[in-house]
C-alpha positions as CSV (number, residue, x, y, z in Angstrom):
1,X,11.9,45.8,-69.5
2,X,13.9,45.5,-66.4
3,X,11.9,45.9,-62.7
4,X,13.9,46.1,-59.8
5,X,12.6,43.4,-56.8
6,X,13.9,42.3,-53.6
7,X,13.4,39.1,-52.8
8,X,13.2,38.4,-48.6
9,X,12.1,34.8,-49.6
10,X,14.2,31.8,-49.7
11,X,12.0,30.7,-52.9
12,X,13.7,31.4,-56.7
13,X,13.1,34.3,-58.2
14,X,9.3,34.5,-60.2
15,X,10.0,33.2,-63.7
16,X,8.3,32.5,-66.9
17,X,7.7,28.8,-67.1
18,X,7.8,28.9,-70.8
19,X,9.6,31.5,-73.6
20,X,5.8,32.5,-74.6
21,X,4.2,33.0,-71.0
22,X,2.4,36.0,-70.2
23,X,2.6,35.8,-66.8
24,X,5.2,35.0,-63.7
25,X,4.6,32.6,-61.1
26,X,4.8,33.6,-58.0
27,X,5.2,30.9,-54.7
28,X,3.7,31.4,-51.3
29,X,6.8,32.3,-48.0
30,X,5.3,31.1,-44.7
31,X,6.6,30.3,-42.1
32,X,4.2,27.1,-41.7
33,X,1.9,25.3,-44.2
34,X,-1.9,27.2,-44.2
35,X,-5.0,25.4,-44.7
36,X,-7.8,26.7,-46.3
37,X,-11.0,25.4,-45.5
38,X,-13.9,25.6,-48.0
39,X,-15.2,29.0,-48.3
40,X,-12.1,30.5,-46.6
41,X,-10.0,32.8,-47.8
42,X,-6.5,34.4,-46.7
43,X,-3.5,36.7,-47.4
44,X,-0.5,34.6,-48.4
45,X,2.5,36.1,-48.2
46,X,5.2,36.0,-50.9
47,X,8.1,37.7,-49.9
48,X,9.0,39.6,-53.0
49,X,9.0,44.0,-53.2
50,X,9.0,45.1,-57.1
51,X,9.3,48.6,-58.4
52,X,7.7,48.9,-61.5
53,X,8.0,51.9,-63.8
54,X,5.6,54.4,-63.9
55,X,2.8,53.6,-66.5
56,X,2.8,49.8,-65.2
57,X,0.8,48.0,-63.1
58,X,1.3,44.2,-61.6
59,X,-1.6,42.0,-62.3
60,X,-2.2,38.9,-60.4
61,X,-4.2,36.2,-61.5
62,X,-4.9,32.6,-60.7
63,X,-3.2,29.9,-61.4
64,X,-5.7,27.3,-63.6
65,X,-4.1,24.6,-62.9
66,X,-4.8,24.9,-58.8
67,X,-8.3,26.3,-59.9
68,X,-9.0,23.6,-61.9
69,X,-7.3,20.6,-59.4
70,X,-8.2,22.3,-56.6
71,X,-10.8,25.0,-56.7
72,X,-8.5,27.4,-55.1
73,X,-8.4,30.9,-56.9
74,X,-7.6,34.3,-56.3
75,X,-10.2,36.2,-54.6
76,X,-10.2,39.7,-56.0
77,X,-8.9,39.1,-59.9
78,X,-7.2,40.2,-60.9
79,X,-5.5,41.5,-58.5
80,X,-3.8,45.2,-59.1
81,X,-0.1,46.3,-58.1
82,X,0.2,50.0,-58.4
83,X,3.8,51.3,-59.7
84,X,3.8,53.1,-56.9
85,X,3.6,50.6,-53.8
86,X,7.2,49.0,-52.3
87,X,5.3,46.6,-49.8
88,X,5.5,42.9,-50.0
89,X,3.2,41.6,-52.7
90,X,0.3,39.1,-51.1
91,X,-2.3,37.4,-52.4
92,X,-5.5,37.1,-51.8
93,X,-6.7,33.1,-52.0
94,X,-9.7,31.8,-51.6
95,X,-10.8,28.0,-51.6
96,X,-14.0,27.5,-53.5
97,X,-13.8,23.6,-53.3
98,X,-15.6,21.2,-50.7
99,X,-12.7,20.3,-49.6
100,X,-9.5,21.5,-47.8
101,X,-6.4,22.7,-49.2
102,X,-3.0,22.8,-47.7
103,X,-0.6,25.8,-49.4
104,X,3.2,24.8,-48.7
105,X,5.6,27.5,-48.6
106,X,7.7,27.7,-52.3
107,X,4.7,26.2,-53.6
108,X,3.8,28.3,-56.8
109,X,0.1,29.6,-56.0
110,X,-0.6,32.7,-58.7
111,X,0.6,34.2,-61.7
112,X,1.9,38.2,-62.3
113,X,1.5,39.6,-65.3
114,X,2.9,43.0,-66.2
115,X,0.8,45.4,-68.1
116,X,0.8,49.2,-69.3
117,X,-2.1,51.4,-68.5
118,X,-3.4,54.2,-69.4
119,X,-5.2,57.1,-66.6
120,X,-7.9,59.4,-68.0
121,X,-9.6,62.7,-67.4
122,X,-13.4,62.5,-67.3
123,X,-15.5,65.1,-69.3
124,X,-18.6,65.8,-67.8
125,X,-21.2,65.7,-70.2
126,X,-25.1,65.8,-70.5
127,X,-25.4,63.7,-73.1
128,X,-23.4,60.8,-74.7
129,X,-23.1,60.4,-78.8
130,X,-25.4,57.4,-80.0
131,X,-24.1,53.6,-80.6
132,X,-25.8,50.6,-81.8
133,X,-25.7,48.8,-78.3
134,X,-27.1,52.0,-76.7
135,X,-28.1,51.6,-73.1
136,X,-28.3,47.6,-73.8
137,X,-26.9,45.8,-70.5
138,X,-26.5,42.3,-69.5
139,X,-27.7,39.4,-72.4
140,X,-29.0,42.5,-74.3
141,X,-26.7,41.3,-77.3
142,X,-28.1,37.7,-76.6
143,X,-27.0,34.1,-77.9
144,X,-25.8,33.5,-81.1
């Protein structure tokens, strides 16, 4: 599948770091280094507009590797691109360590996956047919 992108960075295009990758990486464009402080979170900017077709949406995801190392993540994962938005993609970090972290520009902080979904129409109903779960919520299928 081809998506169209413009790229107003002066980082590489996002790629797939291995021939089985699901997602992209995607590198921070600032015009200075940003620190996040512990608790703190910010929009980093990445320079990059996609179109994606219709019945596509851009996920965005944390990295593991700067969750794991660093405790910085992605605050609202995943995060959603609709096919319809042109505007510059940012991310949402957040630093859940004790400890600061510096993001460098072209530094690779998130992944993109692409993804098809699929919209529905609700029918209102009174009742809903019967499952084995039923109304069970959280632990109700317990440890095993």
């Amino acid at each position: 599948m081809k998506v169209e992108i413009i790229n107003k960075s002066n980082n590489p295009l996002p790629k797939y770091a291995t021939p089985q990758s699901a997602g992209l990486d995607l590198r921070a464009f600032l015009d200075v280094p940003v620190t996040l402080h512990p608790g703190e979170h910010q929009l980093i900017k990445t320079g990059l507009h996609i179109a994606l077709p219709e019945g596509y949406e851009a996920q965005i995801r944390p990295r593991s590797g700067l969750a794991f190392k660093h405790g910085i993540t992605v605050l609202n994962a995943p995060g959603t691109i609709d096919s319809d938005y042109r505007g510059e993609i940012g991310v949402l970090l957040i630093n859940l360590s004790s400890a600061a972290y510096t993001i460098e520009s072209g530094e690779r902080i998130c992944q993109m996956v692409i993804a098809p979904y699929t919209q529905v129409k609700f029918e209102t109903q009174t009742k809903l047919e019967n499952s084995v779960r039923g109304e069970g919520g959280f632990g109700s299928t317990g440890k095993q």
